[in-house]
N, C-alpha and C positions, 0 to 999 in steps of 0.2 A: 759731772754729768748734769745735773742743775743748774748750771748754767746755762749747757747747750740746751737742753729745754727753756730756759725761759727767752733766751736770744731767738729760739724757733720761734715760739709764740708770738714775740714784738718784731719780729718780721713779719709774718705771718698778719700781725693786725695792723702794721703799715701798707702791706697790700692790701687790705683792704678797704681803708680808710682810701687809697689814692685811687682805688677802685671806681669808675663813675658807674660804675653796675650796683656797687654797695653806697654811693651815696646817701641813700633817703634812711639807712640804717641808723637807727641810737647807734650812739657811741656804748653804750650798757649792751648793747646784745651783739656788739661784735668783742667787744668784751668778753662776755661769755663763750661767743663761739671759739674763742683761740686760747680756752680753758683757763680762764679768770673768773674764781668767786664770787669780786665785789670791782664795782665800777672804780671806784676809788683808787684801792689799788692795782687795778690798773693803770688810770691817769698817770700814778706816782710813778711806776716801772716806766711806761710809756714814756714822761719828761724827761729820767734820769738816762734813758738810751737814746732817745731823738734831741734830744734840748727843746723841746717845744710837746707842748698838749696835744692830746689828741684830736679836738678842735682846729687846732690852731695847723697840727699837720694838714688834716684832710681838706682845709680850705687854702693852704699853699698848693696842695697838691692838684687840686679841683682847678684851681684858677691858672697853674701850667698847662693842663689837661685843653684848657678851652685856647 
């Protein structure tokens, strides 16, 4: 069951990272909104299911977007 929550969650904050309506967001406060305690781990979740940073998604994603 923990898992399909945390797979919800990093889907969930790849939508919004690819979001251009949530771009101007911290990465920390979408963080939080898809119910992560600490930015950090986040990131780490984030890398280990995308292969790539959270950063690093949202400006791939931003730059297909245009």
């Amino acid at each position: 069951m923990s898992d399909y929550i945390w797979e919800r969650r990093l889907l969930r904050a790849g939508h919004q990272l690819s979001n251009i309506e949530h771009g101007h967001l911290p990465i920390g406060t979408v963080a939080y909104s898809c119910g992560f305690s600490s930015q950090a781990h986040f990131s780490r979740r984030f890398k280990a299911h995308h292969g790539m940073t959270p950063s690093e998604f949202r400006q791939a994603a931003l730059e297909v977007a245009r």
